[in-house]
N, C-alpha and C positions, 0 to 999 in steps of 0.2 A: 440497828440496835443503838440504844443510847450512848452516849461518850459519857454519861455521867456514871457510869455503872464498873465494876473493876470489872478486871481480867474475869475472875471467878465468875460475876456475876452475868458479863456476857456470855461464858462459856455455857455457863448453866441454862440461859434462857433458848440460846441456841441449839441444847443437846433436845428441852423439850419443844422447839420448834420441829428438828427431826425426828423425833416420836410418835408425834400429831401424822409428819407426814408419814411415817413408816408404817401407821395404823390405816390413813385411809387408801394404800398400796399394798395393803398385807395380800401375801396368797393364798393364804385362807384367813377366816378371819380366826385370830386371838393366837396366831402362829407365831407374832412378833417376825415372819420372814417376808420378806421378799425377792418377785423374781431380778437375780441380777441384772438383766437387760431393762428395766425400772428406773436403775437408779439416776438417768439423767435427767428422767420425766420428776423424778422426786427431788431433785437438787434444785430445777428448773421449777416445781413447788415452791419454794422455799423462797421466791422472790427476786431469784439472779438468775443471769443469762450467761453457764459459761460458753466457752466454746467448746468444741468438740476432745482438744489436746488438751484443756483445762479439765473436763470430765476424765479421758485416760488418764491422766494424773493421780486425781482422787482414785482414780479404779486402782491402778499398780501402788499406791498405797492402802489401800486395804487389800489388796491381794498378799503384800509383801507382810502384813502385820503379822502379832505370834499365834492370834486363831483362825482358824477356819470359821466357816457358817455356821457351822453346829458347833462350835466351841472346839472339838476335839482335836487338831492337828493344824498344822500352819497351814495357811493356803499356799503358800509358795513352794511348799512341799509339790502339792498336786502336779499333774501336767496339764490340766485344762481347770480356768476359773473355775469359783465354784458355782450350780445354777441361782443358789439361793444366797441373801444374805443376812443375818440376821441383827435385827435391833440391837442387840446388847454388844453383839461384838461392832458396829460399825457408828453408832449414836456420837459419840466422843470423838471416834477420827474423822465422822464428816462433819461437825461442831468446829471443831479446831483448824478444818480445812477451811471450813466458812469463813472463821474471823480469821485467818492468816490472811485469807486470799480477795477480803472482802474488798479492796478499792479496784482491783481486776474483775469483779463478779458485779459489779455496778450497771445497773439499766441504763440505757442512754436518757438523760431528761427529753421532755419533750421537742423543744424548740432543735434540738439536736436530730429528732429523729421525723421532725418535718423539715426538717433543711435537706437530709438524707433523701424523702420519700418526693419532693418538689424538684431534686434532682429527676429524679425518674420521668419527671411531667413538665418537659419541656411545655406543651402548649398551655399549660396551668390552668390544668380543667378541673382543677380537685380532687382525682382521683386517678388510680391507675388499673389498669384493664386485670382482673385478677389473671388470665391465661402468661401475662407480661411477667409479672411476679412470680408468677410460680414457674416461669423459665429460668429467671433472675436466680431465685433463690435453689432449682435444681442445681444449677450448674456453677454456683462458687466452692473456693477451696475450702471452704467447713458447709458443704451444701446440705442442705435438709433432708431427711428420707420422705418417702411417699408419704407416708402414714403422718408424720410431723407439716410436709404441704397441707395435706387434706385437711388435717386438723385446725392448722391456721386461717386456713382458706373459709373453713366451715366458721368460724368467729368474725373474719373479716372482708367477705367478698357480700356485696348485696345479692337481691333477686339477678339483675344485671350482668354480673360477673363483675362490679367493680369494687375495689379497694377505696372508699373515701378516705383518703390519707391522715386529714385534718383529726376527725374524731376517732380511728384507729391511732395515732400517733397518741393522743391521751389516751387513749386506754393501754397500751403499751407502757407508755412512761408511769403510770401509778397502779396498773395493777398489780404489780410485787409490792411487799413488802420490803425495809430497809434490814441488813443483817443487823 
């Protein structure tokens, strides 16, 4: 987001940033809901990369807020999350969590995340074997799930099975947008 803009006006472009996403995630369409288990793929939308304890955060904050999904009742109330969550109640609190949290939720620039990926390729072939990677990123402490490899793999592994690092590194570093 702009630094030229106040508080208000970042808030405001933020909440319809989450709207846009809340719409093309809806569970049905014109539901204004979506499924809870969504919403990291929707924040991860939105241009930033949190981490896994940074999503629980945002979640036990809108779990802890005064509505439920459907308006009617706190969620904290409940014993178990709610399944859905909906636009009107959550647009604000993930808005607000955005611009609080925004220089933690920052993509790594490029040069930053080829210095990362060149690590990986000691013999500096250009690229790293996608089976490599997708061991790499199973098994760290905020490790990816199946469905998040595949999906990765499916954008960034050639015919080959390799990762060309160089131009997956840009495409990484710009394809979010800035909060």
């Amino acid at each position: 987001m702009s630094s030229g803009l106040s508080k208000a006006e970042q808030l405001a472009e933020a909440k319809k940033r989450v709207r846009e996403a809340f719409i093309i995630f809806e569970h049905k369409a014109g539901s204004k809901l979506i499924d809870a288990k969504e919403l990291p793929t929707i924040v991860r939308s939105l241009g930033v990369n949190p981490t896994t304890a940074q999503v629980q955060t945002l979640q036990q904050r809108i779990a802890a807020s005064p509505a439920a999904a459907d308006g009617s009742a706190p969620a904290a109330a409940a014993s178990t999350p709610p399944a859905f969550l909906a636009l009107e109640h959550c647009e604000g609190l993930i808005a607000a969590w955005l611009l609080e949290s925004k220089d933690a939720l920052q993509r790594d620039d490029y040069h930053t995340l080829l210095r990362a990926f060149k690590a990986l390729d000691p013999d500096n072939t250009g690229y790293i074997e996608a089976d490599k990677l997708e061991q790499l990123l199973g098994s760290c402490e905020d490790a990816l799930s199946r469905e998040e490899l595949n999906n990765m793999l499916s954008v960034s592994a050639d015919d080959q099975g390799r990762v060309l690092y160089q131009e997956y590194a840009i495409r990484l570093a710009t394809d979010g947008r800035p909060i």
